[in-house]
N, C-alpha and C positions, 0 to 999 in steps of 0.2 A: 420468395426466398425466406426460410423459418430465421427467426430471429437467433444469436449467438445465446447460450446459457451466461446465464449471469451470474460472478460470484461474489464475495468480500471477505476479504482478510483485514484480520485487526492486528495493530503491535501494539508492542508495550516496553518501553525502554529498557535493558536488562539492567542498568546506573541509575536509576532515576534521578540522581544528584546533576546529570548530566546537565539539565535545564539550566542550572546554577553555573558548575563549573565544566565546558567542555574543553576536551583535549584538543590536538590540532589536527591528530589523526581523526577522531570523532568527528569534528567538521568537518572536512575529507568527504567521511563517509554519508554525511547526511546531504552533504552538497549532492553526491553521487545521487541519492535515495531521490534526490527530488529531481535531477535533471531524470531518473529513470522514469519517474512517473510523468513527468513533464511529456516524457517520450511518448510513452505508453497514452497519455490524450490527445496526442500529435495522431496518431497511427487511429485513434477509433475507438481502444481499447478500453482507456480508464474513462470510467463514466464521473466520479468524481473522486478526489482523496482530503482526507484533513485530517485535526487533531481535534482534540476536546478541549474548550479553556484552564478545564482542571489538571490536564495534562497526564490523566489516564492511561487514554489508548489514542492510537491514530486507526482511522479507515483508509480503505481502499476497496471501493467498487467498482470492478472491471468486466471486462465481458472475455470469454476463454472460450474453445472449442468443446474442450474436455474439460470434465476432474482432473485427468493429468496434467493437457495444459493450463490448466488453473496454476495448479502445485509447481508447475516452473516457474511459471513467472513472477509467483509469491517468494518460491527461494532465489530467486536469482534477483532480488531487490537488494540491492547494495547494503542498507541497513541491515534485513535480513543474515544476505552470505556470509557479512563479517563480524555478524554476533555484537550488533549495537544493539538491535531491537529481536522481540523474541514474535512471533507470527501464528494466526492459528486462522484456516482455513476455514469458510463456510458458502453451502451454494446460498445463492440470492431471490429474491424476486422482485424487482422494483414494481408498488402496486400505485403508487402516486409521483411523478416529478411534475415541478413545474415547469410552465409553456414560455419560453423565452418572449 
């Protein structure tokens, strides 16, 4: 069986202040952001996610059927759908991880 394509999407907080000072709603949504992704490693899917220590961008490398399933599953990231974090799609190629 061929391997799933692989993609990654990066955010980027649309607040950046948020680090500093988050709403209550905001944490809300980022609790959401993470049990989503949390999901999504449970199920196969996210292969890994994080932020930068600079607090740039966040990743998410996942595996999707399609470009289209990709693009759902990047908008339907809680952060994403409620306009905390702003998203930009790219396919992937994982050429090195490491061997547990």
């Amino acid at each position: 069986m061929a391997e799933m394509p692989t993609f990654v999407y990066m955010v980027k907080l649309v607040r950046r202040e948020m680090f500093e000072r988050m709403s209550l709603e905001e944490e809300v949504i980022i609790d959401e952001h993470f049990e989503y992704l949390k999901r999504g490693s449970a199920e196969g899917r996210v292969i890994l996610a994080g932020r930068c220590e600079d607090r740039e961008f966040g990743i998410v490398v996942f595996r999707a059927a399609s470009e289209e399933e990709a693009k759902d599953f990047m908008k339907n990231d809680p952060a994403v759908k409620k306009g905390v974090t702003t998203a930009e799609l790219h396919p992937f190629r994982v050429a090195l991880i490491e061997k547990s």
